[in-house]
Backbone as CSV, one residue per row, in Angstrom:
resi,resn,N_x,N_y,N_z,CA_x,CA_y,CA_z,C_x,C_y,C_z
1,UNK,-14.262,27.392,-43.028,-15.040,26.201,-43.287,-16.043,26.042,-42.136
2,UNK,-17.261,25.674,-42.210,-18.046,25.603,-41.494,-18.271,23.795,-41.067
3,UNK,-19.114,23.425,-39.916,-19.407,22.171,-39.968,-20.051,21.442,-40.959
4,UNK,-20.882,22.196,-41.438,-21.488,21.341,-42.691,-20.636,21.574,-44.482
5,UNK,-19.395,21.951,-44.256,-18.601,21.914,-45.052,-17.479,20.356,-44.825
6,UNK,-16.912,20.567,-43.230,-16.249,19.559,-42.693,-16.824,17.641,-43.134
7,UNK,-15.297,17.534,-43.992,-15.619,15.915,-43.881,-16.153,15.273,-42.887
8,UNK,-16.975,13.668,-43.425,-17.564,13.606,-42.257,-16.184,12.398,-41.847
9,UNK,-16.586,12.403,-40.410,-15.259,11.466,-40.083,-16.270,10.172,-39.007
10,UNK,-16.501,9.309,-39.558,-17.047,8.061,-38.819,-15.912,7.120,-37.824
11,UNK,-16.227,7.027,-36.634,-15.365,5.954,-36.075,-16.599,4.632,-36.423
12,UNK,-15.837,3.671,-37.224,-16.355,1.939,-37.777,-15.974,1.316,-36.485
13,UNK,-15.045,1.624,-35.638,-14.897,0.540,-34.247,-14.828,1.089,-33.225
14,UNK,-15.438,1.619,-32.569,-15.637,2.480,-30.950,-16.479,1.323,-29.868
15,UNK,-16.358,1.648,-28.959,-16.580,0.485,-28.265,-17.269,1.406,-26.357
16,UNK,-18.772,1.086,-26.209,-19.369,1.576,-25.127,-18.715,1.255,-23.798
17,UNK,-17.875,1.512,-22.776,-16.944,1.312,-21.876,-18.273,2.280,-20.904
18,UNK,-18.965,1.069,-20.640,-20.328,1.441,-19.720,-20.241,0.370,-18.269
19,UNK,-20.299,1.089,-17.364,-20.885,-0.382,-16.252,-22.038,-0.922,-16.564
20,UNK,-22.604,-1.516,-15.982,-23.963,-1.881,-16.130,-24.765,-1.232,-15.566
21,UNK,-24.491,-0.452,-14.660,-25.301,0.802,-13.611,-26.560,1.299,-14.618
22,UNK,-26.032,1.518,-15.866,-27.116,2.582,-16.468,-28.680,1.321,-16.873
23,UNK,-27.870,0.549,-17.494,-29.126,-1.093,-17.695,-29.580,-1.722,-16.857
24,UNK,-28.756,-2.055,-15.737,-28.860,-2.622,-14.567,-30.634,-2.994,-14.403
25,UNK,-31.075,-2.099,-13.975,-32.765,-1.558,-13.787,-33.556,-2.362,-14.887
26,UNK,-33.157,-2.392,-15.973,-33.797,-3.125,-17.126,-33.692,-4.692,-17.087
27,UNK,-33.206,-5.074,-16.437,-32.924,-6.692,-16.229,-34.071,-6.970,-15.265
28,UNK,-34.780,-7.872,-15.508,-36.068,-8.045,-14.777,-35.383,-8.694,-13.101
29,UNK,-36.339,-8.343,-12.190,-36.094,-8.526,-11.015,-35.572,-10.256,-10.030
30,UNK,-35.884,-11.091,-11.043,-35.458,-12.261,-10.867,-34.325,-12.253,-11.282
31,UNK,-33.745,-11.889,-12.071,-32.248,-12.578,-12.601,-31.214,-10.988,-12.703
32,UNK,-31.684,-9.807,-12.327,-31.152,-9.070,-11.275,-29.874,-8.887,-10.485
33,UNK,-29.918,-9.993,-9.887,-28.970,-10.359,-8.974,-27.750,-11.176,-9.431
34,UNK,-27.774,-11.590,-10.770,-27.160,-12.510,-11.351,-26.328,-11.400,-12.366
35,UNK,-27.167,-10.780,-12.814,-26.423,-9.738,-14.004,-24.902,-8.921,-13.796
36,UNK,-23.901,-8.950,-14.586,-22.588,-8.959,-14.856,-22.783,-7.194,-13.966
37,UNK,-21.746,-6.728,-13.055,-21.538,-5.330,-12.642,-19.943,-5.472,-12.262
38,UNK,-19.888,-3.974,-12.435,-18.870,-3.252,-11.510,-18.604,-3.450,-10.268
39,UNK,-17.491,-4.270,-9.685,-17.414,-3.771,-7.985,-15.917,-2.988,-8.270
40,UNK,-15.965,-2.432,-7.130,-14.795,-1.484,-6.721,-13.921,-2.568,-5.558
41,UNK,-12.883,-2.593,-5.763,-12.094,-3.305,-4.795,-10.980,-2.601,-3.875
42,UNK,-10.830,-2.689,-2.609,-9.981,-2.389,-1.918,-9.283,-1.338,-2.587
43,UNK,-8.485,-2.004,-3.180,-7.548,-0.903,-3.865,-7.779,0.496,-4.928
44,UNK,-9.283,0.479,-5.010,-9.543,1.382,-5.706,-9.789,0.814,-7.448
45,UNK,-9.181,-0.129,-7.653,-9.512,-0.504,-9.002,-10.836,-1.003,-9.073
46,UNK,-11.592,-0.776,-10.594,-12.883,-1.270,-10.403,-12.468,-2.778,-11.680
47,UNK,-13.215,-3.570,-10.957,-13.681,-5.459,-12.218,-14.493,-5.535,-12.469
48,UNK,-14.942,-6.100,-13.151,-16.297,-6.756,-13.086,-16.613,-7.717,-12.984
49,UNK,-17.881,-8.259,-12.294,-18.039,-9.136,-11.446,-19.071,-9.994,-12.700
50,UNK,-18.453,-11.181,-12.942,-20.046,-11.931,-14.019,-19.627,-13.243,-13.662
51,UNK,-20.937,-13.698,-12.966,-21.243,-15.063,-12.679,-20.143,-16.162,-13.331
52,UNK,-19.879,-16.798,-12.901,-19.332,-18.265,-13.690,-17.985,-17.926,-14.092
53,UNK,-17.398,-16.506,-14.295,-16.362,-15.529,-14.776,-15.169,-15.539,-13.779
54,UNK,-13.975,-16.060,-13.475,-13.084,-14.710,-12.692,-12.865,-13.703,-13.121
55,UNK,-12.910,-12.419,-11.806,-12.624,-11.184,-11.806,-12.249,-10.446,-12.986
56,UNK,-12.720,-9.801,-13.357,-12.182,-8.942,-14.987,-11.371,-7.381,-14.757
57,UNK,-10.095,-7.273,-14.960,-9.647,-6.434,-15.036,-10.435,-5.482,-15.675
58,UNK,-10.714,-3.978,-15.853,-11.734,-3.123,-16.866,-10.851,-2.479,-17.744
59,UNK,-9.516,-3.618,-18.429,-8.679,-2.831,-18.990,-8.412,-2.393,-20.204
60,UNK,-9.359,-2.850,-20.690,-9.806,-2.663,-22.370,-10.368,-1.103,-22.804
61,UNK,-10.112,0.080,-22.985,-10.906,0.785,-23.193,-10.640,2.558,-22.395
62,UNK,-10.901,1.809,-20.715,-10.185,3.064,-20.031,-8.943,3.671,-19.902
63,UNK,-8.241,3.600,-20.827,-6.719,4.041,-20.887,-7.355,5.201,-21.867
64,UNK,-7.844,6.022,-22.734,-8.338,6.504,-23.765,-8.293,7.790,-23.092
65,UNK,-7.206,8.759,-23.741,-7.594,10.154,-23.773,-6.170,10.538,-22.091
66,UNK,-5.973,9.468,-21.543,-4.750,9.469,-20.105,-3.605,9.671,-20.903
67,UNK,-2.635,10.515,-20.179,-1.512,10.763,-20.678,-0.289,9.411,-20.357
68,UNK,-0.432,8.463,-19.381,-0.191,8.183,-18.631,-0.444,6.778,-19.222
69,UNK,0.546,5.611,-20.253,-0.475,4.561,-20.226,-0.187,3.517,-19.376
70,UNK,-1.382,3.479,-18.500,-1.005,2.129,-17.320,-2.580,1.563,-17.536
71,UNK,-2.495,0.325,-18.599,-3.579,0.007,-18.913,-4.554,-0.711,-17.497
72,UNK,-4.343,-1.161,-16.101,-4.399,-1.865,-15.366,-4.604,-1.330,-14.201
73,UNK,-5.722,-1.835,-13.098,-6.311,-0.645,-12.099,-7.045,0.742,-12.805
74,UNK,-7.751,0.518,-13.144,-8.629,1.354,-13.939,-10.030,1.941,-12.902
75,UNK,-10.559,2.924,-13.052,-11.670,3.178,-12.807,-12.472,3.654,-13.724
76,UNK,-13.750,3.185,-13.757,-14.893,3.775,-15.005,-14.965,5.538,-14.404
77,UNK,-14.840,5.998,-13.338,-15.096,7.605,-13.247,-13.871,8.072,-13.890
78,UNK,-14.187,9.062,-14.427,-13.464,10.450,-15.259,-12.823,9.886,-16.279
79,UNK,-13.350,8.516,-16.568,-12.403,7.821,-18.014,-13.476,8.472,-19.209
80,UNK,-12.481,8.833,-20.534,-13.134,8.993,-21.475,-13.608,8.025,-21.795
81,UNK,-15.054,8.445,-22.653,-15.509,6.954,-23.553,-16.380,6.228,-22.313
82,UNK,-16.562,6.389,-21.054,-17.541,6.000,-20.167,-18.668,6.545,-19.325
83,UNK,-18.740,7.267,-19.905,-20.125,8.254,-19.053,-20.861,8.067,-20.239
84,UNK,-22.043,9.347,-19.675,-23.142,9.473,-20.474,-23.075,9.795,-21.879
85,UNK,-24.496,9.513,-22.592,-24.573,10.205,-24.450,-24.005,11.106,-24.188
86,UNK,-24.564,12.207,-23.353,-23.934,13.771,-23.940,-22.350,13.609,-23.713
87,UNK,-22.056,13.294,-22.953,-20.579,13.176,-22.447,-19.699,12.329,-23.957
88,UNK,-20.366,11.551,-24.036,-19.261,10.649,-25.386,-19.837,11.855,-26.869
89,UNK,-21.250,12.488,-26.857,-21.072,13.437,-28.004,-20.089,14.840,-27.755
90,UNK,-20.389,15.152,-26.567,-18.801,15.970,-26.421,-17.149,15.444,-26.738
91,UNK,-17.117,14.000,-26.631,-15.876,13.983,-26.902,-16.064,13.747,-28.161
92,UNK,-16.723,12.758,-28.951,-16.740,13.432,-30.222,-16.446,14.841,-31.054
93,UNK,-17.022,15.516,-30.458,-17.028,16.945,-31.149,-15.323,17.585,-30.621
94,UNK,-14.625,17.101,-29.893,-13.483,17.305,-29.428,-12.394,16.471,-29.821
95,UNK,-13.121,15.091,-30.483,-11.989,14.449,-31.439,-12.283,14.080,-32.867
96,UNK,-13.459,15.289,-33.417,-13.238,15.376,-34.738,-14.291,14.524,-35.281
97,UNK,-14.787,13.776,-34.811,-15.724,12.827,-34.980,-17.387,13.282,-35.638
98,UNK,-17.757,12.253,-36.515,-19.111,13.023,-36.847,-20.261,12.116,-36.090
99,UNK,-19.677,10.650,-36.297,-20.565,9.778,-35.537,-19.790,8.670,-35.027
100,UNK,-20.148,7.587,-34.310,-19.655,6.164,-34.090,-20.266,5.062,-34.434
101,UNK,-20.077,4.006,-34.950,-20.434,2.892,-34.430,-20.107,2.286,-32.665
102,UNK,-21.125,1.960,-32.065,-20.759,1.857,-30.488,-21.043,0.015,-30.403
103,UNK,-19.612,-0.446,-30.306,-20.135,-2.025,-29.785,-19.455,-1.968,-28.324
104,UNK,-20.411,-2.885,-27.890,-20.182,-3.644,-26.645,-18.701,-3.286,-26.097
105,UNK,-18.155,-3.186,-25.173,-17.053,-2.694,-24.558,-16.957,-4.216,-24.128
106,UNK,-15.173,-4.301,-24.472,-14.519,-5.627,-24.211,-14.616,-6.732,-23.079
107,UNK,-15.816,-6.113,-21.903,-16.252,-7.083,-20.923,-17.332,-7.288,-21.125
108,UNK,-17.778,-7.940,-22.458,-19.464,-8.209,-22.678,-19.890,-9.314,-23.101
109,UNK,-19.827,-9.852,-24.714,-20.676,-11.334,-24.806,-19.663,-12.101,-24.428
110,UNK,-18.857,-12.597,-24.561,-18.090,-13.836,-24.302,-17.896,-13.897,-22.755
111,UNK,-17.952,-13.136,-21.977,-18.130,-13.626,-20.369,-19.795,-13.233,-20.204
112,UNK,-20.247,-12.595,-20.785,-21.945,-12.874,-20.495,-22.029,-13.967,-19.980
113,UNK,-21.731,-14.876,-21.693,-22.420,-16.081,-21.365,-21.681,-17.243,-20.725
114,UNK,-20.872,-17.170,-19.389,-20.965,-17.496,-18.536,-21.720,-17.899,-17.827
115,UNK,-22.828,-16.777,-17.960,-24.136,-17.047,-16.922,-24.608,-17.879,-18.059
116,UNK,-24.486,-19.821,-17.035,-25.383,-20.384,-17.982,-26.850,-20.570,-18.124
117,UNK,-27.878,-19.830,-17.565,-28.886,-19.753,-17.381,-29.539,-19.364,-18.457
118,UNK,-29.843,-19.630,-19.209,-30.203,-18.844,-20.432,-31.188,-17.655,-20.288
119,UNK,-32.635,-18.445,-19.361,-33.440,-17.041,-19.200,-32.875,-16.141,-18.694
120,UNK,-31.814,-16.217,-17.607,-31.194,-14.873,-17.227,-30.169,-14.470,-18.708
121,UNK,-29.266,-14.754,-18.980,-28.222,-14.147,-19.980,-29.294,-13.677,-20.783
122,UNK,-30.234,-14.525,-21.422,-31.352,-13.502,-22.722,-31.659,-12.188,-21.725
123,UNK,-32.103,-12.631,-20.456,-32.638,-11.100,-19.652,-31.330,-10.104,-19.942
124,UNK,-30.547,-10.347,-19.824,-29.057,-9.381,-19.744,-28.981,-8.816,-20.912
125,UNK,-29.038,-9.611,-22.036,-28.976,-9.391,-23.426,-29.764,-8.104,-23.973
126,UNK,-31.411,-8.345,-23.219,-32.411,-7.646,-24.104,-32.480,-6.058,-23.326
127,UNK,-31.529,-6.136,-21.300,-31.359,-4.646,-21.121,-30.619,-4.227,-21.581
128,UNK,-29.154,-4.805,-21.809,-28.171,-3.488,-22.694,-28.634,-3.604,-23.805
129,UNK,-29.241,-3.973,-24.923,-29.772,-3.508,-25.820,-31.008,-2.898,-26.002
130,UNK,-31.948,-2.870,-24.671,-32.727,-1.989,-24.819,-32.088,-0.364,-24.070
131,UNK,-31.441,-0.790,-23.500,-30.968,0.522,-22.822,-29.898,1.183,-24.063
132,UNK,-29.363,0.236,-24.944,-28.565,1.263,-25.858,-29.784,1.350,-26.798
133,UNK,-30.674,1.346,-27.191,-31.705,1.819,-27.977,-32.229,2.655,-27.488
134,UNK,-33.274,2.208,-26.716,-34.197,3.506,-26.228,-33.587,4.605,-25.516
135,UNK,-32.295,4.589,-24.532,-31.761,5.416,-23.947,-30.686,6.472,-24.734
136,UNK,-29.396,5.468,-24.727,-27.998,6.026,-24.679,-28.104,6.309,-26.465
137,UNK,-28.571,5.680,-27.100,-28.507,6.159,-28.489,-29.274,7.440,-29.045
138,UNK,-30.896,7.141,-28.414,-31.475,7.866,-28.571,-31.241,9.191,-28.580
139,UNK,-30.260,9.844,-27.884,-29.768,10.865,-27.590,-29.431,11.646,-28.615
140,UNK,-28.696,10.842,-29.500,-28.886,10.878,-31.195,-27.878,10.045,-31.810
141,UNK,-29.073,9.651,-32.858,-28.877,8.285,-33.205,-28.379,9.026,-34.680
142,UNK,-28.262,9.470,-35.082,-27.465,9.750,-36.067,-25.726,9.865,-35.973
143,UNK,-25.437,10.120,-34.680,-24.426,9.944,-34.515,-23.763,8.821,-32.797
144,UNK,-24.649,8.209,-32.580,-24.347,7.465,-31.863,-24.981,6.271,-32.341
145,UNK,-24.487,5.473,-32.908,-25.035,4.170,-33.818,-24.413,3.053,-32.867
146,UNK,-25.892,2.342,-31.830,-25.955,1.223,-31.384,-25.469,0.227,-31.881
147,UNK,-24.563,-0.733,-32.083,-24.539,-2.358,-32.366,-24.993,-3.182,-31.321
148,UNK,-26.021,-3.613,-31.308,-26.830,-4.945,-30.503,-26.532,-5.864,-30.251
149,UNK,-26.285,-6.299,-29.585,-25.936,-7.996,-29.503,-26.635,-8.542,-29.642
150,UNK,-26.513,-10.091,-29.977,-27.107,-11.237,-30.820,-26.528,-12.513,-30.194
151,UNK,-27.658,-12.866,-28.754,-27.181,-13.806,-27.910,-26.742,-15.052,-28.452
152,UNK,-25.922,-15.901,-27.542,-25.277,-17.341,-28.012,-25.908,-18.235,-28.174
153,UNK,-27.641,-18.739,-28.168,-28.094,-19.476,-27.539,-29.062,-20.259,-28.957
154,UNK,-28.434,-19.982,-29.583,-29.345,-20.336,-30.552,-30.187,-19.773,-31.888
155,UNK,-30.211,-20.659,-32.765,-30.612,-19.452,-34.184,-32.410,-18.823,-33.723
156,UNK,-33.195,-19.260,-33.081,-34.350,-18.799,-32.657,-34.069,-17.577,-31.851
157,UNK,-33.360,-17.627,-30.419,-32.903,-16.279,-29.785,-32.512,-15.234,-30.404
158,UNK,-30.953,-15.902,-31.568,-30.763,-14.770,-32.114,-31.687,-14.440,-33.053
159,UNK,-32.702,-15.002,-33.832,-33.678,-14.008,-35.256,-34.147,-13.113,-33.522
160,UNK,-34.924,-13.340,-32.944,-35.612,-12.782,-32.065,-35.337,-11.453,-31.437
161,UNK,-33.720,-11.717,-31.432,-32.936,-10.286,-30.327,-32.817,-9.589,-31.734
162,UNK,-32.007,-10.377,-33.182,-32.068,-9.189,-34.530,-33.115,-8.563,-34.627
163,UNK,-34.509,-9.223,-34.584,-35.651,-8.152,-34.928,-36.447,-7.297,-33.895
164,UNK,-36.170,-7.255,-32.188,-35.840,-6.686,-31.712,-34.936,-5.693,-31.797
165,UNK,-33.654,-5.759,-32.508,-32.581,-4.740,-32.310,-33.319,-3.635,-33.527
166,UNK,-33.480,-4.115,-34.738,-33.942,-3.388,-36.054,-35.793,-2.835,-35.784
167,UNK,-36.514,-3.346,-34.931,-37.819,-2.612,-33.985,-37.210,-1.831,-33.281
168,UNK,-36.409,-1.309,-32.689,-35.543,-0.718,-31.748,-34.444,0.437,-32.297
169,UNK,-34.835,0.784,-33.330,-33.818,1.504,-34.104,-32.461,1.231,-34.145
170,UNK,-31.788,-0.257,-33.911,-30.390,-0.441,-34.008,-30.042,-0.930,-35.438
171,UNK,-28.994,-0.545,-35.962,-28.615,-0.753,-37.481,-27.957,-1.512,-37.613
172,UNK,-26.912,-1.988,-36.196,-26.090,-2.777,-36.627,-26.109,-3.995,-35.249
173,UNK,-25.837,-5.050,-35.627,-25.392,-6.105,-34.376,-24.516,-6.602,-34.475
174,UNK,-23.948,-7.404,-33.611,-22.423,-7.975,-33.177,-22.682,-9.530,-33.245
175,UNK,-22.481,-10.595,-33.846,-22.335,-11.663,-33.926,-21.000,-12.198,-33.499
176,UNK,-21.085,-13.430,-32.721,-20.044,-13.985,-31.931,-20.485,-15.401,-31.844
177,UNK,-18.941,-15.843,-31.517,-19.270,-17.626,-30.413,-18.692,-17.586,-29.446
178,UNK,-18.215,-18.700,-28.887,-17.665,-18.553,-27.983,-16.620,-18.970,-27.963
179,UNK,-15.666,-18.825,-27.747,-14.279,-18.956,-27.913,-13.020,-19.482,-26.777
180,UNK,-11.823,-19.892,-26.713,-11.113,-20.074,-26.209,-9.933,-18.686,-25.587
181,UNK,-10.827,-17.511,-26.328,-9.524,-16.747,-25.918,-9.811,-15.719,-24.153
182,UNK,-8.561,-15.640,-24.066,-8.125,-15.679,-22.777,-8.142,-14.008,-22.155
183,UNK,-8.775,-13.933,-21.265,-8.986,-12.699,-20.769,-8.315,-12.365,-19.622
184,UNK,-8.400,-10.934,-19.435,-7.114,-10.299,-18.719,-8.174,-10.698,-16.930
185,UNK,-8.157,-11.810,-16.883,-8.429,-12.042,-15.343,-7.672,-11.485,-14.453
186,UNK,-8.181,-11.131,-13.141,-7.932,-10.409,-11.822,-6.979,-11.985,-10.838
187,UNK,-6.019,-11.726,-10.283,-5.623,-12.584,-9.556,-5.687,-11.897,-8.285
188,UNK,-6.424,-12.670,-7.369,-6.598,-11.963,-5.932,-6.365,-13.384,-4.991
Protein backbone atom coordinates (compact mmCIF):
# COMPACT_ATOMS: atom_id res chain seq x y z
CA UNK A 1 0.00 0.00 0.00
CA UNK A 2 1.34 3.20 -0.77
CA UNK A 3 0.58 6.71 0.97
CA UNK A 4 -1.86 7.76 -1.35
CA UNK A 5 -3.65 4.47 -0.93
CA UNK A 6 -3.46 4.92 3.12
CA UNK A 7 -6.68 6.13 4.93
CA UNK A 8 -6.62 9.46 5.71
CA UNK A 9 -6.44 9.76 9.52
CA UNK A 10 -7.35 13.48 10.83
CA UNK A 11 -6.64 14.42 14.49
CA UNK A 12 -10.33 16.86 15.16
CA UNK A 13 -8.55 17.83 18.69
CA UNK A 14 -4.70 18.43 18.80
CA UNK A 15 -3.71 21.22 20.62
CA UNK A 16 -0.30 23.76 19.75
CA UNK A 17 1.86 23.27 23.16
CA UNK A 18 3.96 26.46 21.92
CA UNK A 19 5.63 29.14 24.30
CA UNK A 20 5.12 32.32 23.13
CA UNK A 21 8.87 32.66 22.05
CA UNK A 22 7.88 31.96 18.42
CA UNK A 23 4.87 35.13 18.46
CA UNK A 24 6.38 36.91 21.06
CA UNK A 25 8.02 39.46 18.26
CA UNK A 26 4.54 39.94 16.74
CA UNK A 27 2.98 41.66 19.73
CA UNK A 28 3.61 45.28 19.10
CA UNK A 29 6.28 46.90 21.25
CA UNK A 30 4.06 48.63 23.79
CA UNK A 31 2.18 45.83 25.23
CA UNK A 32 5.26 43.47 24.72
CA UNK A 33 6.07 43.42 28.04
CA UNK A 34 2.71 42.48 29.22
CA UNK A 35 2.24 39.40 26.85
CA UNK A 36 1.67 35.82 28.56
CA UNK A 37 5.52 33.74 28.40
CA UNK A 38 7.42 30.98 29.62
CA UNK A 39 9.73 31.45 32.66
CA UNK A 40 11.86 28.65 33.80
CA UNK A 41 12.00 28.38 37.57
CA UNK A 42 14.62 27.31 39.93
CA UNK A 43 13.75 23.97 39.76
CA UNK A 44 13.89 23.48 36.25
CA UNK A 45 10.15 23.38 35.63
CA UNK A 46 8.91 25.81 33.09
CA UNK A 47 5.01 28.17 33.93
CA UNK A 48 3.79 30.54 32.45
CA UNK A 49 3.80 33.77 33.42
CA UNK A 50 0.27 35.95 32.30
CA UNK A 51 -0.47 39.11 33.89
CA UNK A 52 -3.40 39.18 36.40
CA UNK A 53 -2.88 35.03 36.34
CA UNK A 54 -1.06 32.88 39.14
CA UNK A 55 1.74 30.82 37.97
CA UNK A 56 0.56 28.08 35.43
CA UNK A 57 1.80 24.75 35.72
CA UNK A 58 2.58 23.75 31.60
CA UNK A 59 0.79 20.57 32.40
CA UNK A 60 -1.65 20.11 29.85
CA UNK A 61 -0.09 18.65 26.81
CA UNK A 62 3.71 17.93 27.65
CA UNK A 63 3.30 14.51 29.00
CA UNK A 64 2.69 13.27 25.11
CA UNK A 65 4.84 10.62 23.61
CA UNK A 66 7.03 10.21 27.74
CA UNK A 67 7.05 6.87 28.91
CA UNK A 68 6.96 8.10 32.23
CA UNK A 69 3.52 9.83 33.21
CA UNK A 70 4.38 12.65 35.66
CA UNK A 71 2.08 15.20 34.29
CA UNK A 72 3.81 18.14 36.56
CA UNK A 73 7.31 20.00 36.28
CA UNK A 74 7.31 19.92 32.71
CA UNK A 75 9.61 21.51 30.25
CA UNK A 76 8.56 22.77 26.66
CA UNK A 77 12.30 21.34 25.33
CA UNK A 78 12.29 17.79 23.84
CA UNK A 79 8.42 17.55 24.59
CA UNK A 80 6.48 16.19 21.71
CA UNK A 81 3.84 18.38 20.19
CA UNK A 82 6.12 21.62 21.07
CA UNK A 83 8.62 22.63 18.68
CA UNK A 84 8.54 23.65 15.28
CA UNK A 85 6.00 22.89 11.91
CA UNK A 86 8.51 20.54 10.65
CA UNK A 87 9.00 18.94 13.97
CA UNK A 88 5.01 18.38 14.74
CA UNK A 89 4.83 17.19 10.68
CA UNK A 90 7.40 14.62 11.62
CA UNK A 91 5.52 13.43 14.41
CA UNK A 92 2.66 13.21 12.45
CA UNK A 93 4.10 11.08 9.87
CA UNK A 94 5.33 8.86 12.91
CA UNK A 95 1.86 8.69 14.45
CA UNK A 96 -0.05 7.91 11.44
CA UNK A 97 -1.55 11.13 11.05
CA UNK A 98 -2.57 12.85 7.74
CA UNK A 99 -3.37 16.25 9.20
CA UNK A 100 -4.53 18.17 12.52
CA UNK A 101 -6.71 20.51 13.61
CA UNK A 102 -4.21 22.73 15.96
CA UNK A 103 -6.09 24.75 18.85
CA UNK A 104 -4.60 26.83 21.29
CA UNK A 105 -2.68 24.71 23.92
CA UNK A 106 -4.45 24.65 27.39
CA UNK A 107 -2.58 27.92 28.69
CA UNK A 108 -4.33 30.32 26.27
CA UNK A 109 -7.79 32.26 26.09
CA UNK A 110 -9.17 31.97 29.44
CA UNK A 111 -5.95 33.26 31.29
CA UNK A 112 -5.22 35.60 28.27
CA UNK A 113 -7.81 37.49 29.26
CA UNK A 114 -6.59 38.23 32.44
CA UNK A 115 -4.73 40.88 30.90
CA UNK A 116 -7.48 43.35 31.35
CA UNK A 117 -6.28 45.78 28.97
CA UNK A 118 -8.00 45.15 26.05
CA UNK A 119 -5.61 46.94 23.53
CA UNK A 120 -2.96 44.74 24.84
CA UNK A 121 -4.97 41.15 25.04
CA UNK A 122 -6.43 42.12 21.21
CA UNK A 123 -2.42 42.78 20.59
CA UNK A 124 -1.80 39.11 22.00
CA UNK A 125 -4.71 37.76 20.19
CA UNK A 126 -3.84 39.05 16.60
CA UNK A 127 0.23 37.60 17.18
CA UNK A 128 -0.61 34.03 17.87
CA UNK A 129 -2.93 34.12 15.23
CA UNK A 130 -0.92 35.78 12.94
CA UNK A 131 2.00 33.75 13.75
CA UNK A 132 -0.17 30.47 13.42
CA UNK A 133 -1.19 31.72 9.94
CA UNK A 134 1.46 33.21 8.24
CA UNK A 135 4.18 31.12 9.98
CA UNK A 136 3.61 27.73 11.79
CA UNK A 137 0.74 26.69 9.45
CA UNK A 138 2.01 27.87 6.49
CA UNK A 139 4.44 25.23 6.49
CA UNK A 140 1.53 23.30 5.25
CA UNK A 141 -1.64 24.07 5.65
CA UNK A 142 -3.13 21.18 4.35
CA UNK A 143 -2.09 19.37 7.05
CA UNK A 144 -1.52 21.67 9.80
CA UNK A 145 -5.00 23.38 10.15
CA UNK A 146 -4.79 26.62 12.38
CA UNK A 147 -7.89 27.28 14.78
CA UNK A 148 -7.78 31.12 15.61
CA UNK A 149 -8.94 32.56 18.38
CA UNK A 150 -11.83 34.83 18.70
CA UNK A 151 -11.10 37.39 21.53
CA UNK A 152 -13.52 37.97 24.68
CA UNK A 153 -14.18 41.45 24.20
CA UNK A 154 -16.95 41.80 22.31
CA UNK A 155 -19.14 40.95 19.15
CA UNK A 156 -17.18 43.87 17.07
CA UNK A 157 -13.52 42.37 18.11
CA UNK A 158 -14.65 39.10 17.54
CA UNK A 159 -16.37 39.70 13.58
CA UNK A 160 -12.92 41.55 13.24
CA UNK A 161 -10.29 38.76 14.54
CA UNK A 162 -13.02 36.00 12.39
CA UNK A 163 -12.35 37.91 9.24
CA UNK A 164 -8.91 38.34 9.94
CA UNK A 165 -8.51 34.61 10.75
CA UNK A 166 -10.50 33.51 7.20
CA UNK A 167 -8.02 36.66 5.24
CA UNK A 168 -5.32 34.68 6.86
CA UNK A 169 -5.99 31.30 5.60
CA UNK A 170 -7.44 29.92 9.00
CA UNK A 171 -10.53 27.56 8.60
CA UNK A 172 -11.34 27.16 11.82
CA UNK A 173 -11.67 29.35 15.24
CA UNK A 174 -12.16 28.66 18.85
CA UNK A 175 -15.00 30.45 20.55
CA UNK A 176 -15.07 30.80 24.35
CA UNK A 177 -16.18 32.86 27.63
CA UNK A 178 -14.99 33.06 30.44
CA UNK A 179 -15.51 30.82 32.95
CA UNK A 180 -15.16 29.73 36.54
CA UNK A 181 -13.06 26.74 35.93
CA UNK A 182 -10.07 26.21 37.87
CA UNK A 183 -6.59 25.84 36.68
CA UNK A 184 -3.70 23.80 37.66
CA UNK A 185 -1.98 26.97 39.44
CA UNK A 186 1.74 26.91 40.67
CA UNK A 187 1.97 27.25 44.54
CA UNK A 188 5.29 28.90 45.39
Amino acid sequence: MTMDDAPLFISGDSHLQITSDPWLDRVPKEHRERAPRVIRLPDGTDVWFIEGAPLQDVVFGLYAGKKDFRPFKLTFEGSAGAGSAAQRLAEQDQDGLSAELLFVGANGPPLWRHIRDDDCYLAIIRAYNSYLAEDFCATDPDRLIGVGIIPWTGVDDAIAELMYCRDHGLRAVQLGVISEWKWNTVER
